[in-house]
C-alpha positions in Angstrom: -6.1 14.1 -2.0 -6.5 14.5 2.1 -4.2 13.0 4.2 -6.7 12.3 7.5 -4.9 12.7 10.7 -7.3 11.5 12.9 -10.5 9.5 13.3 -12.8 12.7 13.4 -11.1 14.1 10.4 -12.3 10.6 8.8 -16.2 10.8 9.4 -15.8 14.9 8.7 -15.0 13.3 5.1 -18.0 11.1 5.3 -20.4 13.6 6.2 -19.2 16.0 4.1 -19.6 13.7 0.8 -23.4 11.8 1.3 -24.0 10.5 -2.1 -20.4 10.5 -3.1 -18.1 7.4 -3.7 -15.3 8.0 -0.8 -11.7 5.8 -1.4 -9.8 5.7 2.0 -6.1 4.4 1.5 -5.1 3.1 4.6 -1.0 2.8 4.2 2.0 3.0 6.2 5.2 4.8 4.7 7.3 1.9 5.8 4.9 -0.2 3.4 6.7 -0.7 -0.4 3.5 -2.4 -2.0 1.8 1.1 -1.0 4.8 3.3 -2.0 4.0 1.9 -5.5 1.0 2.8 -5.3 0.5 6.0 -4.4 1.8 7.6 -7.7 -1.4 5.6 -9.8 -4.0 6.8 -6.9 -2.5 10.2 -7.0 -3.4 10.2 -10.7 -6.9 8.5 -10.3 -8.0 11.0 -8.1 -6.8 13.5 -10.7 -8.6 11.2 -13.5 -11.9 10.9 -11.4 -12.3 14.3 -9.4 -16.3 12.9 -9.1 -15.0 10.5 -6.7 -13.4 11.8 -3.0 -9.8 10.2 -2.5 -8.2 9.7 1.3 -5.3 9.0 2.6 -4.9 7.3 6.4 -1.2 6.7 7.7 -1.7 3.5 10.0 0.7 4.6 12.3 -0.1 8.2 12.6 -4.0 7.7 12.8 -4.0 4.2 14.7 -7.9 4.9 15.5 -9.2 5.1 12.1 -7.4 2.1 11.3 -8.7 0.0 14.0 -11.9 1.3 13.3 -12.0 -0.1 9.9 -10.0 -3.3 11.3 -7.1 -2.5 8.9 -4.7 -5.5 9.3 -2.7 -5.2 6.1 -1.4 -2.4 3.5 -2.6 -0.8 1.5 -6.4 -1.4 2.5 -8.7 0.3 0.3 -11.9 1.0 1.7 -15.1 2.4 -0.2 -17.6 4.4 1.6 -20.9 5.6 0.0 -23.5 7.9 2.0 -21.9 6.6 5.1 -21.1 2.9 5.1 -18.4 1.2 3.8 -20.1 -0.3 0.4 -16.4 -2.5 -0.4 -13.0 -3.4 0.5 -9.7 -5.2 -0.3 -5.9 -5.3 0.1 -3.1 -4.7 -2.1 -1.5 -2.8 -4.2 -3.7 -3.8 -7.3 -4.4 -1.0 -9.8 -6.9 -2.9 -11.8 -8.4 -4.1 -8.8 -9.1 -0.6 -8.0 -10.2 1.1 -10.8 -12.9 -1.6 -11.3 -14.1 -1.3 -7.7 -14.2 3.0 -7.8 -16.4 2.0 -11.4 -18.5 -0.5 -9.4 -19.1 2.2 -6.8 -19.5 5.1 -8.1 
C-alpha cells in the first residue's frame, strides 16, 4: 500500500489504474479510530491485490485532502477510471469491505 505525499502523487495513482477500483485512506496519525484501522486495510489490500489501496496523511498532504473535502478521519474514498464512484467516514470494517465489493 502507497503512502501519497502529495496531490500529484494522488492523480499519478489515478491515471495509472483506469479501470481499476482505487481505495484512498485519508487519516491522520494523531487519529485512534484510524490507528485501528490500518492493521484490517493493511490486510485487505493483501486479501484483494485486484483492487489499488492508498494511503493520504491529512496533515502531510493537506492538498489532496482538501481536494477531496476530507473533514473527518478516516475518510475512505473510491475512485474508478477517474472519479470518485463512493465515500464515507469511519473506522467501519464491514462498511468497507462491502463498498470495495460494490465497486470493484
Amino acid at each position: 500500500m502507497r503512502v501519497l505525499a502529495t496531490a500529484a502523487d494522488l492523480e499519478k495513482l489515478i491515471n495509472e489504474n483506469k479501470g481499476r477500483l482505487i481505495v484512498v485512506d485519508f487519516f491522520a496519525q494523531w487519529c485512534g479510530p484510524c490507528r485501528n484501522i490500518a492493521p484490517k486495510v493493511e490486510a485487505l489490500a493483501k486479501e484483494i491485490p485486484e483492487v489499488e489501496f492508498a494511503k493520504v496523511d491529512v496533515d502531510q498532504n493537506e492538498e489532496a485532502a482538501a481536494k477531496y473535502s476530507v473533514t473527518a478521519m478516516p475518510t475512505f474514498v473510491f475512485i474508478k477510471d477517474g472519479k470518485e464512484v463512493d465515500r464515507f467516514s469511519g473506522a467501519n470494517e464491514t462498511k468497507l469491505r462491502e463498498t470495495i465489493n460494490k465497486h470493484k
